[in-house]
C-alpha positions as CSV (number, residue, x, y, z in Angstrom):
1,X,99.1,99.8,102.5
2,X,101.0,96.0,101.4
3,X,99.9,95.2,98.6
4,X,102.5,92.5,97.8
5,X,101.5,88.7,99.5
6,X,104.9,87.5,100.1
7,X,105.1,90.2,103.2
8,X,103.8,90.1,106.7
9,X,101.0,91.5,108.5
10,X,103.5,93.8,110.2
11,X,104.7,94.9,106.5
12,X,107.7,92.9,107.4
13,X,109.1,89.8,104.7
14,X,109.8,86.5,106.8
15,X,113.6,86.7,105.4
16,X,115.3,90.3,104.4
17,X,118.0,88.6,103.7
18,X,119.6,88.8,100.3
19,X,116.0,90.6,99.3
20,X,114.8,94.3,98.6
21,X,112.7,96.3,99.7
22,X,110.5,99.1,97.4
23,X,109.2,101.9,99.3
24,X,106.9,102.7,96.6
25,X,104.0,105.6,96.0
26,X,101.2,103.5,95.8
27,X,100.2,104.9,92.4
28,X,102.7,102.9,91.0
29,X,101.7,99.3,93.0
30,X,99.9,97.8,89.5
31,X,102.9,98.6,87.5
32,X,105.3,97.5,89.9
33,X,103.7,94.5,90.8
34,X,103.0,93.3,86.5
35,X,106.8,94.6,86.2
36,X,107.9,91.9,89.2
37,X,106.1,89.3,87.3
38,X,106.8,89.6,84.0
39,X,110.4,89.6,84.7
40,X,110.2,87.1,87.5
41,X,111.6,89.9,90.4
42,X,111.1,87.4,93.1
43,X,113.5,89.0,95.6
44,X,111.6,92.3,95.4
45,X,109.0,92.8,98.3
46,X,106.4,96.1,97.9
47,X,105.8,98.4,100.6
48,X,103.7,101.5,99.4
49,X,102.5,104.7,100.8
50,X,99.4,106.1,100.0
51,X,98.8,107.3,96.3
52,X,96.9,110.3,97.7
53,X,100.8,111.8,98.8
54,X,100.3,112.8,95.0
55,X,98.4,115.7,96.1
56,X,100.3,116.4,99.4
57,X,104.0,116.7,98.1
58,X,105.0,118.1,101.7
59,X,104.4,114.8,103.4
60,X,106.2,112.6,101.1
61,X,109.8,112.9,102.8
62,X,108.5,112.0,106.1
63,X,106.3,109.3,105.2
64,X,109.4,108.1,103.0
65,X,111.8,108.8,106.3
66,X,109.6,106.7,108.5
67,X,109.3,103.5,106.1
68,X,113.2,103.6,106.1
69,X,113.5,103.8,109.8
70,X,110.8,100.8,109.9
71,X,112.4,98.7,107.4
72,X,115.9,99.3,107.1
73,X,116.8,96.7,110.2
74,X,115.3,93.6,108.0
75,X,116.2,94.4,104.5
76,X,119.3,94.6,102.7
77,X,118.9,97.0,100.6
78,X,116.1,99.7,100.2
79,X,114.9,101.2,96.8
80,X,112.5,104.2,96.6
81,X,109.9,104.3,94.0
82,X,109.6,107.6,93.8
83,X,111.1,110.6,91.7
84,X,111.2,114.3,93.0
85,X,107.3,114.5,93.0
86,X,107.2,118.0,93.7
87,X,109.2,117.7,96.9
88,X,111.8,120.4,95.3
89,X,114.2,118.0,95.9
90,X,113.8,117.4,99.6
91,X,112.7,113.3,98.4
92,X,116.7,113.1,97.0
93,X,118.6,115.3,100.0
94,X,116.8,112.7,102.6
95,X,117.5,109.3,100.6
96,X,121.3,110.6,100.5
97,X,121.4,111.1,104.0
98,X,119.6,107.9,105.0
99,X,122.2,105.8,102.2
100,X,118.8,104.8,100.1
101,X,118.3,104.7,96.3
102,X,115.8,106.3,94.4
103,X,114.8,106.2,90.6
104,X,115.7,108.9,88.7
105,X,113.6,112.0,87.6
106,X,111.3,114.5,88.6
107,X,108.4,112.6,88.5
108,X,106.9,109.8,87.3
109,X,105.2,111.2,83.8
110,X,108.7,111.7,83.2
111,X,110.5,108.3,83.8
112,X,106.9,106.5,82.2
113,X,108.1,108.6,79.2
114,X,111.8,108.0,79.6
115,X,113.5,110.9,81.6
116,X,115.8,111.7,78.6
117,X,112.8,111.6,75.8
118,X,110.7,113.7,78.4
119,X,113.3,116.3,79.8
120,X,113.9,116.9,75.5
121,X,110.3,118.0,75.5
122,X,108.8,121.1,75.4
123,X,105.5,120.8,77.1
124,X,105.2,123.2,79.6
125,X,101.1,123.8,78.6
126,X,100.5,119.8,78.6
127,X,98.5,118.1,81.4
128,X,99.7,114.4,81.7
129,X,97.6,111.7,83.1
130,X,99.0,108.0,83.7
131,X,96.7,105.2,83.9
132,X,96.1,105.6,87.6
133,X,95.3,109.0,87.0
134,X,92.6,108.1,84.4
135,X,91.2,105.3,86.9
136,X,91.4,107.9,89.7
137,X,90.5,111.3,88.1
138,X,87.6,111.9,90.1
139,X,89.1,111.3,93.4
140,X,92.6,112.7,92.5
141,X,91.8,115.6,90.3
142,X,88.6,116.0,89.7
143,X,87.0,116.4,93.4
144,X,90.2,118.0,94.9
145,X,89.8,121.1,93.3
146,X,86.6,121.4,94.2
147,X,85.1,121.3,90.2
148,X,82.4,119.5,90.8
149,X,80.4,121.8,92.9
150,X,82.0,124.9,91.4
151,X,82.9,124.1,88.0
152,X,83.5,127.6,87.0
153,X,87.1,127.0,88.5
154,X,88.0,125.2,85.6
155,X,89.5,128.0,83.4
156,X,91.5,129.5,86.3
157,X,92.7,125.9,86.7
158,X,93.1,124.6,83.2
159,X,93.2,128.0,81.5
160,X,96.6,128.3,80.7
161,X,97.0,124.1,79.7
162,X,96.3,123.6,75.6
163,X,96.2,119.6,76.2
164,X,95.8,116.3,78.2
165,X,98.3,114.0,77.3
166,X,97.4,110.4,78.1
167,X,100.8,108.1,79.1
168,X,98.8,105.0,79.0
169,X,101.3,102.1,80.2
170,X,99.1,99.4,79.1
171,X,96.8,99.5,75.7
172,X,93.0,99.5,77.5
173,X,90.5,100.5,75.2
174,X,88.3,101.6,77.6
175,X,91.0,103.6,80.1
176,X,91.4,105.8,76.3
177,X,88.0,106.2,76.3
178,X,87.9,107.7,80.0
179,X,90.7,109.4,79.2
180,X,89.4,111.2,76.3
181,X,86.2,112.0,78.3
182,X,88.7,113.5,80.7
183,X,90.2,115.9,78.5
184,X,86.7,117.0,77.2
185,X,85.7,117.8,80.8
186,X,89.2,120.2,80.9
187,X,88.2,121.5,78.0
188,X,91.7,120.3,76.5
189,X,92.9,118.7,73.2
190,X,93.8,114.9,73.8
191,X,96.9,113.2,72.8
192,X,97.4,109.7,73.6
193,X,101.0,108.1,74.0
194,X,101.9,104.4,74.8
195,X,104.7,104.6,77.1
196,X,104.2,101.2,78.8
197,X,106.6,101.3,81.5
198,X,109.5,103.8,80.6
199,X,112.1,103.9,82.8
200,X,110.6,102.0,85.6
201,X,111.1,98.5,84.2
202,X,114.8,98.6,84.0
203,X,115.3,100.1,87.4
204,X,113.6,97.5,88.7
205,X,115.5,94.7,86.9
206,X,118.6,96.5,88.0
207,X,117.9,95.7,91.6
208,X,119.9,92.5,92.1
């Protein structure tokens, strides 16, 4: 899906010239894009794959592999917006191969938290939710695993979790409020932590 105007309708800018491409999960298009324009990232042109690769790890390297080949002709330079995201570190191996950049982390609660504040964390019973997540929890979470017809799989789930953590990147009273709903239908504690944009925002800056 493009979701930035400035490219084709072949997903192609005019000019690559001198401009970068972002190969981006599409989770990540809202922040990306308010990130561009707060900082006045011109040169930066969005390509992103579907956000529902969030729930098939497996297929993220190819889909990742097959942008490059597409786009790597026209652009520049090539920057992928994604961290390991379950890929066991398939995502990284690939991007060395192909010469591409990636941001740094094992996924993106981490760098929205700051990959150095998150790895110093000890949260392995936490459930994290960004603001996509919240928007999306039906279709992402919610319907995948199948708890809304059998909503007795929720403890084999969510058993072994003790909280939802909410890494809300922009302050939206009402995304809180979904979120907290959320964590009552997990039957988890909720914590709430403005991150904003964590380590995204000065990766992309960094792309001159």
């Amino acid at each position: 899906m493009i979701t930035d105007a400035t490219l084709t309708k072949e997903g192609l800018a005019p000019s690559g010239k001198g401009r970068v491409l972002l190969i981006a999960c599409g989770a990540l298009a809202r922040e990306i894009l308010a990130i561009k324009e707060a900082n006045s990232l011109d040169h930066l042109d969005l390509q992103c794959l579907p956000a529902i690769l969030h729930n098939h790890p497996e297929r993220i390297v190819p889909a990742v592999q097959d942008a490059v080949a597409k786009h790597s002709h026209t652009y520049d330079r090539l920057f992928v917006v994604y961290a390991d995201c379950g890929t066991g570190g398939q995502l990284q191996a690939a991007c060395a191969e192909m010469g591409v950049e990636m941001i740094a982390g094992p996924h993106c609660y981490s760098f929205f938290e700051g990959n150095a504040a998150f790895a110093a964390q000890d949260e392995m019973t936490a459930f994290y939710l960004t603001d996509f997540l919240v928007r999306q929890f039906d279709a992402f979470v919610w319907e995948p695993l199948g708890l809304s017809k059998h909503p007795q799989l929720r403890d084999m789930y969510f058993g072994n979790y003790e909280k939802l953590v909410y890494q809300a990147q922009t302050d939206d009273p009402a995304l809180t409020a979904k979120a907290q709903d959320c964590a009552e239908r997990l039957g988890l504690a909720f914590e709430r932590r403005f991150t904003g944009y964590g380590d995204l925002a000065p990766a992309l800056r960094g792309l001159t």
